[in-house]
N, C-alpha and C positions, 0 to 999 in steps of 0.2 A: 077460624081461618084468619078474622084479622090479628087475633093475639101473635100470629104465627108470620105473617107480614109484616109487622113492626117489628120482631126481631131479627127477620132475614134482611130487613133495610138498614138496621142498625148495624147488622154484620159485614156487610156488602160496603156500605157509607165510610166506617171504622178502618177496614183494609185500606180502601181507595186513598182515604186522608195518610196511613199511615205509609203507604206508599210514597204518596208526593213527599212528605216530611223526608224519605229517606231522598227520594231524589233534590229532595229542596240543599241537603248540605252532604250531597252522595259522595265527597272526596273524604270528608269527615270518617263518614260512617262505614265507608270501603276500607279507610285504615282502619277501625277500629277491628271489624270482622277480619281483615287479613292478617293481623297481627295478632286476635284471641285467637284465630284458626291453626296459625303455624305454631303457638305457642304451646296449644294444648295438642298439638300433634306431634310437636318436639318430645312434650311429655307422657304421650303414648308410649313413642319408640323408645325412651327413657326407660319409662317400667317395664315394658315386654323385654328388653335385654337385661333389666336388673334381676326379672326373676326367672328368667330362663338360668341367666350364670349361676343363679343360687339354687335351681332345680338340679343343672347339670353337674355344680360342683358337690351339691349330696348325694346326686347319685352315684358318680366318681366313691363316694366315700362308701357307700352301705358297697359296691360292689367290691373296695379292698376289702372291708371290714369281713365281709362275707367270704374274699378268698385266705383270710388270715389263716396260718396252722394254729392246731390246736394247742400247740405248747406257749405260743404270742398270745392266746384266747383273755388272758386273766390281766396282762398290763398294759393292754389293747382295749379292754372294757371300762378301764378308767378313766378314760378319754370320750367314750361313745357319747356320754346322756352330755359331758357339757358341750360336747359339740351339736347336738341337735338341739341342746336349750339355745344355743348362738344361734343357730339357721334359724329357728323358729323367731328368737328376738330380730332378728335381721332380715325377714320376713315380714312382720307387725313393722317395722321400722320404714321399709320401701315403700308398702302400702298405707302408712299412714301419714308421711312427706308426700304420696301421688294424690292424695285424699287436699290435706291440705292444700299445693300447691294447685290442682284444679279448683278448689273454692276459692282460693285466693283469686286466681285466674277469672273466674267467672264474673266472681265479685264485683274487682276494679273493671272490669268491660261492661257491666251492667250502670254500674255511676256514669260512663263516660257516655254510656247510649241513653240515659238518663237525662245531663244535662245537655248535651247535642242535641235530642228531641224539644225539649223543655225552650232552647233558644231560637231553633228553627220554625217552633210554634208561637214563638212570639215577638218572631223576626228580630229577634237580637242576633249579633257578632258574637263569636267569642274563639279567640286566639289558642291555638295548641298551647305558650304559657300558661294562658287563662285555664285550658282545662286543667292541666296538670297539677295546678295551684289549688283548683277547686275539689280534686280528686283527693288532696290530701289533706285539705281541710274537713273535707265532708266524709270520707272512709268510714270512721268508725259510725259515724249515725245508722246506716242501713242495719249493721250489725247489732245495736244497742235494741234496736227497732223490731230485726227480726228474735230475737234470741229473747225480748218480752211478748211478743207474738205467738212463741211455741209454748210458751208455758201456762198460753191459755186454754179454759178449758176443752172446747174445738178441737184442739193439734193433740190434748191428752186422750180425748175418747178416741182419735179416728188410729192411735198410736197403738190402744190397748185389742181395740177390735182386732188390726193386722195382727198383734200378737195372738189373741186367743184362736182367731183362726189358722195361722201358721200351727198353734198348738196341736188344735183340735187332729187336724189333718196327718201329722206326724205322729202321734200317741194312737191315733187308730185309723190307720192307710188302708179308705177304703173307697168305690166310688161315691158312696153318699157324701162321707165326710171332706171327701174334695170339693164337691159340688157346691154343698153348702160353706165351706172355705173361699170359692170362689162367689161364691153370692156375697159373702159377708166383707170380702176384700174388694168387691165391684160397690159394693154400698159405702167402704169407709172412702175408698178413692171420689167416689160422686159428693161424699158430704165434705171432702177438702177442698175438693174443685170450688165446692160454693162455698164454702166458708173462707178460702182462703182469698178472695176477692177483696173485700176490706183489708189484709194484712198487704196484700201486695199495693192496696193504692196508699198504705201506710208510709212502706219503705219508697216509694215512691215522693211523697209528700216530707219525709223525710230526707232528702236528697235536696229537693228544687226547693223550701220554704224554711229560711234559718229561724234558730232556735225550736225546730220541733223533732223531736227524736222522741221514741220509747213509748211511755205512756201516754204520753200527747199524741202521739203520732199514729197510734192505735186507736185512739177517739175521734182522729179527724176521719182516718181510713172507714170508723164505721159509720162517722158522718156522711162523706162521701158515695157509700157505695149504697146508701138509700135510693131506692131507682133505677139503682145501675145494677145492681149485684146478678142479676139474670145473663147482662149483657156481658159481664167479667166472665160467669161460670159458660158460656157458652164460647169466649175465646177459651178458654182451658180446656173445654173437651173438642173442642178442634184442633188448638194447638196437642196435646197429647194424642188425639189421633192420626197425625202428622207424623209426630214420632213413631210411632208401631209401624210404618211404611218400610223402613229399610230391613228390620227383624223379617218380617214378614216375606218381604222377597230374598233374604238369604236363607227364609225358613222351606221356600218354595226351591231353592234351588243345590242348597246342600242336605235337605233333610232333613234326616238324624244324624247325620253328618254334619252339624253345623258347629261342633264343638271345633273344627278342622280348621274354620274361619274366623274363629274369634279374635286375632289378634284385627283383620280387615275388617270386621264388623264394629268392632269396638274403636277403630279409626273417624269409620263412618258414623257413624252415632253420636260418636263424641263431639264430632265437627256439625252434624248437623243438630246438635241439641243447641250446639254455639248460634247456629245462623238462628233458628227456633227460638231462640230464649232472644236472642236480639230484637225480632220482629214482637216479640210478646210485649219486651219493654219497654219497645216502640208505642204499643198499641195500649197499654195500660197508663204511657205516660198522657198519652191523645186523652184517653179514657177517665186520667185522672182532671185535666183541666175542663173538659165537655161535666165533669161530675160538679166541678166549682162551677159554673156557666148554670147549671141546670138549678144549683141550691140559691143562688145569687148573691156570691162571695165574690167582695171585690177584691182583686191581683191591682197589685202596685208594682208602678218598674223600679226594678233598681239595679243598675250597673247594666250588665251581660244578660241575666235569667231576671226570675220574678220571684218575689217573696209577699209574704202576710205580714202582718205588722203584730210584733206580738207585744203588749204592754208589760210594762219592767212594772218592781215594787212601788217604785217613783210617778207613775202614771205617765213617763213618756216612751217612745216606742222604739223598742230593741231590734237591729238589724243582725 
């Protein structure tokens, strides 16, 4: 009962601070969310009309094709397969520009609630220049950071389980084999959630502390989340059950019908994954400096945010 009060105070404590953090520099962090919000709902209605017109313009196609005479049949067929190799590439094309452009999106909104958080925690200023400046200096770290993060071994078992289970389940569609599909994909999802707590307070650490990206910055993360890692894995399965809220009431109120709503679901989701992932990196960035407080690493100021002092080959210290 008390293991079970320390965490509920820890979760409760965690909101409460990362709340005031938002109200502390609410004009900041209201642009940030208003602008990832419109931006990736700009790119909703983007894709849902790209591939509507490239639904509606193949079907236009198979239904001439179909009323063609038989005597057009033969120099009409010459045309068919490259025209549905083009829809198909032009298909993989739409959806892998919405692909990119939302990580992109999500990305640079993640840095900027990153060092927002990071300066309102440590009562520092910092100018819409200043962030913009620091957004572009610091970009590629979270990237270098997360993308040595998957290739660890953690992100490769939790990768192969969803696949064998997806496998399993499709090679022989039955109810055991679902069941146990979903066991196996409710087990790899629980061991990401906790494993991936170190890698998030990595790309974190990576953001707010110059010269640490990648390797480095995967060793501080699992520096850091000695202690904490419970507290990380228990924002994650609350944040993700947050998420299932909106599924869930379009699941109660169109059914099996809900294939009908996709385009509105998928609005919705996508917007609140934005506010959801905001509040997360809110709370992980809280999470990441309470994790240096707790191990008794000392932060130096410097400029706007804070950094660590990293030693150059020369023995003096690199900013």
């Amino acid at each position: 009962m008390e293991f079970l009060d320390i965490y509920t105070s820890f979760f409760i404590n965690i909101n409460l601070q990362s709340i005031k953090l938002f109200l502390k520099n609410g004009k900041s962090m209201a642009s940030i969310a208003i602008s990832t919000n419109s931006l990736l709902s700009i790119l909703i209605f983007l894709f849902s009309f790209s591939i509507k017109s490239l639904n509606s313009n193949m079907l236009n196609y198979f239904l001439m094709e179909s009323s063609t005479p038989t005597n057009t049949t033969t120099s009409s067929s010459s045309t068919f397969f490259p025209r549905i190799f083009l829809y198909i590439a032009l298909l993989f094309l739409v959806e892998f520009a919405f692909i990119f452009a939302f990580v992109a999106i999500s990305h640079i909104s993640s840095i900027a609630t990153i060092l927002i958080s990071a300066a309102s925690y440590t009562d520092k200023n910092i100018t819409f220049q200043d962030l913009l400046s620091m957004i572009a200096k610091k970009w590629k770290r979270p990237w270098i950071t997360g993308f040595r993060g998957s290739r660890t071994q953690p992100a490769r078992y939790s990768v192969l389980v969803v696949f064998l289970a997806a496998a399993l389940w499709v090679t022989y569609p039955n109810t055991l084999t679902f069941c146990i599909s979903i066991l196996l994909g409710t087990a790899a999802a629980i061991f990401v959630m906790y494993s991936s707590v170190a890698w998030v307070l990595a790309v974190v650490a990576s953001v707010v502390e110059e010269g640490c990206l990648g390797k480095e910055a995967l060793e501080k993360g699992e520096e850091l989340a000695k202690g904490h890692r419970v507290h990380g894995f228990l924002l994650n399965v609350f944040f993700n059950l947050v998420m299932l809220i909106p599924f869930l009431v379009y699941w109660l109120v169109y059914g099996d019908k809900v294939y009908l709503a996709l385009p509105y679901l998928g609005l919705v989701m996508v917007n609140m994954f934005s506010l959801v992932k905001m509040l997360v990196t809110v709370e992980y960035t809280l999470l990441y400096f309470e994790s240096k407080k707790y191990h008794g690493q000392e932060i130096e100021a410097f400029g706007d945010l804070q950094y660590t002092k990293v030693p150059s080959d020369d023995g003096t210290a690199q900013v």
